[in-house]
C-alpha positions as protocol buffer text, in pm:
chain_id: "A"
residue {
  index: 1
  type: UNK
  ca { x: 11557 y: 9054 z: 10562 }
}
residue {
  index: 2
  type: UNK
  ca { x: 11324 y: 8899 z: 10794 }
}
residue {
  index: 3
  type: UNK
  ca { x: 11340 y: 9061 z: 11162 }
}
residue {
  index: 4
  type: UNK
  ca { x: 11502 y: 8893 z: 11456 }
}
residue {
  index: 5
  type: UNK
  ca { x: 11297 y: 8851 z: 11790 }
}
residue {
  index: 6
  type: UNK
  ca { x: 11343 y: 8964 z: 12074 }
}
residue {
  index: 7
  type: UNK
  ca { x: 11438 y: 8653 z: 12235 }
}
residue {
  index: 8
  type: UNK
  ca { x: 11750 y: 8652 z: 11937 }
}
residue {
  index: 9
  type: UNK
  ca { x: 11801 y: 8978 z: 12049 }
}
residue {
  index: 10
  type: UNK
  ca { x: 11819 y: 8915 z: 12402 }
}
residue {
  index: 11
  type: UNK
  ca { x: 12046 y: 8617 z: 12287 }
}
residue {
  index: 12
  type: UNK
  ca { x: 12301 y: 8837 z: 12077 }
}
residue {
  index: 13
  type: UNK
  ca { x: 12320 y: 9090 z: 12386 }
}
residue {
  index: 14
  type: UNK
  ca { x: 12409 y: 8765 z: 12602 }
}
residue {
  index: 15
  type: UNK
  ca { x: 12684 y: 8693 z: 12320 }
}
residue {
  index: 16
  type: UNK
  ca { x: 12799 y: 9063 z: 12344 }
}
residue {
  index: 17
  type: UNK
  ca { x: 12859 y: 9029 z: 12665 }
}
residue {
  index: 18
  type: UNK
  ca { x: 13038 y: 8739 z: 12659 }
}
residue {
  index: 19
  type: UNK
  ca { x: 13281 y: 8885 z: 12377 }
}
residue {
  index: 20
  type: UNK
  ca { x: 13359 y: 9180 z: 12587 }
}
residue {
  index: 21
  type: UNK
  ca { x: 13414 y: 8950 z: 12897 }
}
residue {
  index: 22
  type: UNK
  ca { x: 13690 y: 8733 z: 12662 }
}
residue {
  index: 23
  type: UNK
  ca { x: 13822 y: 9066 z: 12536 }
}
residue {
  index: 24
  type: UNK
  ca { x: 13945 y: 9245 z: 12840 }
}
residue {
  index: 25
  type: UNK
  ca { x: 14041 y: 8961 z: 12997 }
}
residue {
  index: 26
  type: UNK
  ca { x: 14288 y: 8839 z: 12715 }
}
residue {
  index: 27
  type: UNK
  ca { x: 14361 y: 9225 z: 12738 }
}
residue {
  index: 28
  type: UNK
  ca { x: 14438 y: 9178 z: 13096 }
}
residue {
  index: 29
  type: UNK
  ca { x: 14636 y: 8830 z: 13043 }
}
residue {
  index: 30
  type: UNK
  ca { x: 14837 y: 8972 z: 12726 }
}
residue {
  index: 31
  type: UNK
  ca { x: 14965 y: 9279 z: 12980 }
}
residue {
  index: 32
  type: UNK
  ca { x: 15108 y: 9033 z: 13193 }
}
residue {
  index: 33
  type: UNK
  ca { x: 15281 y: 8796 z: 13003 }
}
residue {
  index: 34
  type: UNK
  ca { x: 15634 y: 8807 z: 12947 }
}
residue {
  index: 35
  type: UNK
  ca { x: 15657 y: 8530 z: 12638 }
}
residue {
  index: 36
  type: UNK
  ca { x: 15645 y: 8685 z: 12300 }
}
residue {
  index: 37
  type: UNK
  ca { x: 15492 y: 8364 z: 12170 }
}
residue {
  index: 38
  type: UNK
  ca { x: 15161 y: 8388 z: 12419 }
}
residue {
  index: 39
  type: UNK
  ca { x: 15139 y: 8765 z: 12382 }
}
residue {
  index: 40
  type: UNK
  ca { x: 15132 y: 8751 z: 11968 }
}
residue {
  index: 41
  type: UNK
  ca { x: 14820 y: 8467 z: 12073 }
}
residue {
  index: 42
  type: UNK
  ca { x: 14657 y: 8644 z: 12299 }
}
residue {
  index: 43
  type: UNK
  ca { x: 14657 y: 9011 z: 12035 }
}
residue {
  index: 44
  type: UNK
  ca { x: 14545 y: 8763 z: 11753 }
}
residue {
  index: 45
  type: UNK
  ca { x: 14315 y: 8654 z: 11994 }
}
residue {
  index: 46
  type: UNK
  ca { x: 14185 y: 9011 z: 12132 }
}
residue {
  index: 47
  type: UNK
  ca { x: 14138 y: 9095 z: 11735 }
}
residue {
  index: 48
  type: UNK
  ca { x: 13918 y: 8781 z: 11678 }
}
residue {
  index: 49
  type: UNK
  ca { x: 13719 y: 8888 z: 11965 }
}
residue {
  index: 50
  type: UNK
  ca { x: 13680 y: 9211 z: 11900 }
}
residue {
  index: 51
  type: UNK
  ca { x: 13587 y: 9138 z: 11494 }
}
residue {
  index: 52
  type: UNK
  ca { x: 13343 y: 8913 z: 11670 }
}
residue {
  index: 53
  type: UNK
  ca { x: 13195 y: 9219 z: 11924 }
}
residue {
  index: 54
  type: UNK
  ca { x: 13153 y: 9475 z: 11640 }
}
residue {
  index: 55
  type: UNK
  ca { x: 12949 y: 9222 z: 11382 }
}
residue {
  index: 56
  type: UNK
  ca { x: 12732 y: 9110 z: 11716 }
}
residue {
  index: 57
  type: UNK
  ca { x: 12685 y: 9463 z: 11763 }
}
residue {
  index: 58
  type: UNK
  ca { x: 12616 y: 9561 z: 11385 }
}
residue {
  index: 59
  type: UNK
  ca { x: 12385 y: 9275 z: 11351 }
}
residue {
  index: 60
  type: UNK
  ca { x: 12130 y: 9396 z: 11649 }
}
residue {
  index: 61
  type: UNK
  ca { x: 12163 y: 9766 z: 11516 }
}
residue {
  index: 62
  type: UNK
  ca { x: 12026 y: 9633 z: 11201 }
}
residue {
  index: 63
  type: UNK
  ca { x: 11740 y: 9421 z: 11378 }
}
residue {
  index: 64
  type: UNK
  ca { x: 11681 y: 9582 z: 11707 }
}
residue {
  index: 65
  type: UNK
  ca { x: 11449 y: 9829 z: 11517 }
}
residue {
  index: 66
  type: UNK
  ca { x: 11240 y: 9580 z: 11325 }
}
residue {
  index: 67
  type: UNK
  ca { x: 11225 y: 9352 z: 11627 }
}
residue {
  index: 68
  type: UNK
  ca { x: 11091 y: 9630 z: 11865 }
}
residue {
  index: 69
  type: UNK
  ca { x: 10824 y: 9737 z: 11637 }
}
């Protein structure tokens, strides 16, 4: 496996951010809506996100070391 840089670090951390962003606010906007329609969306949405967050996250604990070397 050849080791991500830093910058593709940096990059991932940016799209980390970004997931957790989308996640609490469709956690926020599924709270607050009344239709079941939207709020079975927005959790099928919130689990998409979050699948999205944890392989972000398990991708840059599997580079981060190589990269910082």
């Amino acid at each position: 496996m050849q080791p991500l840089t830093n910058k593709e670090l940096n990059y991932i951390d940016d799209l980390l951010g970004a997931e957790e962003l989308l996640l609490k606010t469709c956690v926020t906007a599924a709270e607050r809506v009344m239709q079941p329609d939207a709020q079975q969306f927005l959790h099928h949405t919130i689990t998409e996100h979050q699948r999205h967050y944890d392989e972000l996250a398990h991708l840059v604990e599997q580079h981060e070391p190589m990269a910082r070397s």
